[in-house]
Each structure stands twice: as structure tokens, then as C-alpha cells.
MITI-377564 format. One record per residue (C-alpha): residue number from 1; chain; x negated, y negated, z. Coordinates in nm, 2 decimals, padded with zeros to 4 digits. Layout:
# MITI-377564
NUM|A|X|Y|Z
...
# end
This chain:
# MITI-377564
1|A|00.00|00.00|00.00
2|A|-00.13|-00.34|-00.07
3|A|00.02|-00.67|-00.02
4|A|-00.04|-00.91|-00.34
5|A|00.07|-01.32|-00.39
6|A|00.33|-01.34|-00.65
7|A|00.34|-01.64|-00.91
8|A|00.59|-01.77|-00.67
9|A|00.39|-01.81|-00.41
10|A|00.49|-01.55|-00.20
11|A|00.37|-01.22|-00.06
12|A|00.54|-00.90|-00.16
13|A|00.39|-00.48|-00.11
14|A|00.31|-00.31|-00.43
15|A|00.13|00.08|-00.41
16|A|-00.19|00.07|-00.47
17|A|-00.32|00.12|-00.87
18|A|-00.50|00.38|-00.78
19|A|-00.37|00.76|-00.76
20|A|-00.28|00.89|-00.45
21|A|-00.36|01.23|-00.42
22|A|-00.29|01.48|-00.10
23|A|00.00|01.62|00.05
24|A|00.33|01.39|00.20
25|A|00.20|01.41|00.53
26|A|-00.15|01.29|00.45
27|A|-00.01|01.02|00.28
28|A|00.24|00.88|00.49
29|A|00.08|01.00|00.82
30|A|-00.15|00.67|00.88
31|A|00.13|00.43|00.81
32|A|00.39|00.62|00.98
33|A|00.16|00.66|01.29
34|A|00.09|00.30|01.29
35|A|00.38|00.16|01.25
36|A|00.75|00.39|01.30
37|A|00.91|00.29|01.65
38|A|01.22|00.55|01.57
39|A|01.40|00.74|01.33
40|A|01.73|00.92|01.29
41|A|02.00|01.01|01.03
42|A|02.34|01.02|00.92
43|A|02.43|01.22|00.63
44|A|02.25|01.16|00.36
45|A|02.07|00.84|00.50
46|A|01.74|00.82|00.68
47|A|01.69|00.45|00.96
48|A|01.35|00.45|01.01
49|A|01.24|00.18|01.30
50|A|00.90|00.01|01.28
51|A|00.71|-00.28|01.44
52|A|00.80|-00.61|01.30
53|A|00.64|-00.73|00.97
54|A|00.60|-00.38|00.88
55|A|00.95|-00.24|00.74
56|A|00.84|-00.35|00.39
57|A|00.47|-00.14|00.42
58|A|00.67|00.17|00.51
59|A|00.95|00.17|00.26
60|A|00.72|00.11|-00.03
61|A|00.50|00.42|00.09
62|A|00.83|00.62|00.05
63|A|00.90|00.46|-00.30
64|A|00.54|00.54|-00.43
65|A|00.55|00.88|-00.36
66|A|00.85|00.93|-00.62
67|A|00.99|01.22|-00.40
68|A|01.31|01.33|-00.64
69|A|01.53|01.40|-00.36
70|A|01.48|01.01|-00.28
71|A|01.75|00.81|-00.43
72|A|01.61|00.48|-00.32
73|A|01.45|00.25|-00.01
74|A|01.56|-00.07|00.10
75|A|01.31|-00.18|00.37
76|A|01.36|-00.53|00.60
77|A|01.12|-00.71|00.85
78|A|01.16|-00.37|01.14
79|A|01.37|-00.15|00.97
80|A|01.41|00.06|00.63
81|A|01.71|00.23|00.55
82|A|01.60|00.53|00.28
83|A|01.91|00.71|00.08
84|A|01.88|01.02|00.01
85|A|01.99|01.30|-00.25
86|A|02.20|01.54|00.02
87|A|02.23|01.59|00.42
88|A|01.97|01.86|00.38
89|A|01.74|01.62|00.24
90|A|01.77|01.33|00.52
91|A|01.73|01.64|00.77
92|A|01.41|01.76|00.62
93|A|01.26|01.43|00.57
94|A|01.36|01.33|00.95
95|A|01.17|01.70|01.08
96|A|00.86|01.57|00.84
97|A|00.83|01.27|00.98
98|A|00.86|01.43|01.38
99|A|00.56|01.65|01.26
100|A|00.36|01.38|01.13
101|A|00.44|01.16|01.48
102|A|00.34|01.48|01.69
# end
């Protein structure tokens, strides 16, 4: 994840131009670690909880790993809501994420 000035002046998070290689919990592991506060679900949709400033680090880690059972992220200042394909889905990303937290 990298945070870049847009022609407008502002900030934004873009991934990184570089390929990301390794397995979901190598990639997300670091950022998650650092950052997640809590998570839960409901259905098909994932709250994940950070630290504030940090919402918008963490969703675009989901988007760039172009997981196909993620329909889509919207991430604010502390919180990213993430929808996904089915229940079973939300429930498996949820467990990954408890085994990347420990």
C-alpha cells in the first residue's frame, strides 16, 4: 500500500506497482496486525475496526488482492465495511483474519 498526492492536491492509497507475491496471510498480516481494532460479520458483510487514519490502508489491501469471492470495499477514516460473495465467504474471511491476529 502506498499513499500518493493526487493532481488535486490530496492524498489517496493506491497498491503498490510492484507484484505482491505470497500467500493472503503474509500479505495482509503486517497491516492487519498494525492496524484492526475489531472485526465481525453479518451475512454476507465483513466491519472490520482499525485505528483512525487507517480504514483506507486496510480496505485497499483487500482490493489489491482481487480475491473473487470479494464483491467490493468501502473503507472510511476507522472502519471498512467489505461485501462479500455469500455468508460462507464473510465467515471464512472473518476466521482468516482471527488467525492472522493470533
Amino acid at each position: 500500500i502506498v499513499k500518493e498526492l493526487t493532481k488535486f492536491g490530496t492524498y489517496r492509497y493506491t497498491a503498490s506497482s510492484k507484484e505482491v507475491t505470497g500467500s493472503f496471510s503474509n500479505r495482509l498480516s503486517k497491516i492487519f496486525r498494525e492496524c484492526i481494532t475489531g472485526f465481525d460479520y453479518a451475512q454476507n458483510l465483513v466491519v472490520i475496526h482499525t485505528i483512525p487514519g487507517l480504514g483506507p490502508a486496510a480496505a485497499s489491501a483487500v482490493d489489491a488482492l482481487g480475491m473473487h469471492f470479494v464483491l467490493g470495499c468501502i473503507g472510511g477514516d476507522d472502519t471498512v465495511v467489505i461485501v462479500m460473495r455469500d455468508n460462507n465467504a464473510a465467515a471464512a474471511f472473518c476466521s482468516e483474519i482471527r488467525n492472522i491476529l493470533g
